[in-house]
N, C-alpha and C positions, 0 to 999 in steps of 0.2 A: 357332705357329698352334694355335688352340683345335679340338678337335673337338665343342664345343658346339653347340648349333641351338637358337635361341629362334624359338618361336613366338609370334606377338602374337593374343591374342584381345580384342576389343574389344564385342563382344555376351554379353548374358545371355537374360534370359527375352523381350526384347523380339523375337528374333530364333534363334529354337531352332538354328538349320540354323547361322549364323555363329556361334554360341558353341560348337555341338558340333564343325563340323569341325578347328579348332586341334587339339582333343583327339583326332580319329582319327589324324592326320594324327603327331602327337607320340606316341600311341603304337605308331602302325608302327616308329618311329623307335626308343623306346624297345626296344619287341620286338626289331630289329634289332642291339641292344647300344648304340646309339647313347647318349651325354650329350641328354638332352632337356629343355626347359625351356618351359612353359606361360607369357607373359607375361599377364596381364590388365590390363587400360587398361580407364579410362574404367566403364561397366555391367559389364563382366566379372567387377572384384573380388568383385561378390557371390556368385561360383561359389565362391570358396576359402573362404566361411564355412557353417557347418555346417547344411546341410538344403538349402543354394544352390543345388542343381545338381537339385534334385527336383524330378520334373517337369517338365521338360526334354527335349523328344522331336521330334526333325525326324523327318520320313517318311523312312524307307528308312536310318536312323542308329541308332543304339545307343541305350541312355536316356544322357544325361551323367551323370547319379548314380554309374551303375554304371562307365562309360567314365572319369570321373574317378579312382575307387577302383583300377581295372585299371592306370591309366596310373601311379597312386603305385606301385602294387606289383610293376607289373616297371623301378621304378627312377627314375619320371619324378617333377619338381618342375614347382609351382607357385608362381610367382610373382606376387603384388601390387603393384601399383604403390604408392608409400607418399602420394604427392600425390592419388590415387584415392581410396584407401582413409578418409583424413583428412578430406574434410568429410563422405564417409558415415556417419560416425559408425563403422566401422570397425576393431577392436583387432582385438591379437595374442588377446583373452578368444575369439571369436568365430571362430576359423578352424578349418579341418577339419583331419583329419592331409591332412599332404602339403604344406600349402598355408603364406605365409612372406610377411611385406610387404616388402619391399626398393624401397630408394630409389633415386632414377635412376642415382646413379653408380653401382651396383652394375650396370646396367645398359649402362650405354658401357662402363665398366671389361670387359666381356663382350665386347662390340663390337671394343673396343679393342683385347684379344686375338686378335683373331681368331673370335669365335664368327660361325654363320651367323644372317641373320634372316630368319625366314618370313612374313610377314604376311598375315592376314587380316583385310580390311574389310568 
């Protein structure tokens, strides 16, 4: 059994409040010691590229800029969907620290383990 925990986030700028909570939410988890993981789907992959998450602010949340940075640095990954990432025009040139495109199986392979998943829609 994995002690992993992926979270899905599937918002960006379109929706401030569902893109930043995955990331509060992943880095309590992180803070806790926990294995944490950031999935993004869909508009989210453009948080894991560089400048993505600027300007990004739900009432009563963190900015994501910063909440992304925090979540790398007590341990937390970000993961890209790589079917996401690919017709955005999307590279590995273009991502922040922290942030990794991985393909779906890397994904069930996670599942499959045993990882939990959280999602937000």
């Amino acid at each position: 059994m994995s002690d992993r925990m992926l979270f899905t986030c599937t918002h960006g700028r379109d929706e401030a409040e569902r893109a930043t909570l995955p990331f509060v939410a992943a880095n309590v988890a992180a803070t806790a010691g926990q294995d944490a993981v950031v999935v993004c789907t869909i508009d989210a992959v453009w948080l894991g590229t560089k400048d993505g998450a600027l300007g990004i602010e739900a009432h009563g949340l963190p900015p994501l800029e910063a909440l992304f940075g925090e979540f790398v640095a007590n341990g937390g990954q970000v993961w890209l969907c790589g079917a996401c990432t690919k017709p955005r025009g999307i590279g590995e040139d273009v991502l922040r620290n922290g942030a990794k495109i991985v393909g779906a199986a890397k994904i069930i392979e996670e599942i499959a383990n045993g990882a939990r998943s959280i999602a937000f829609a």
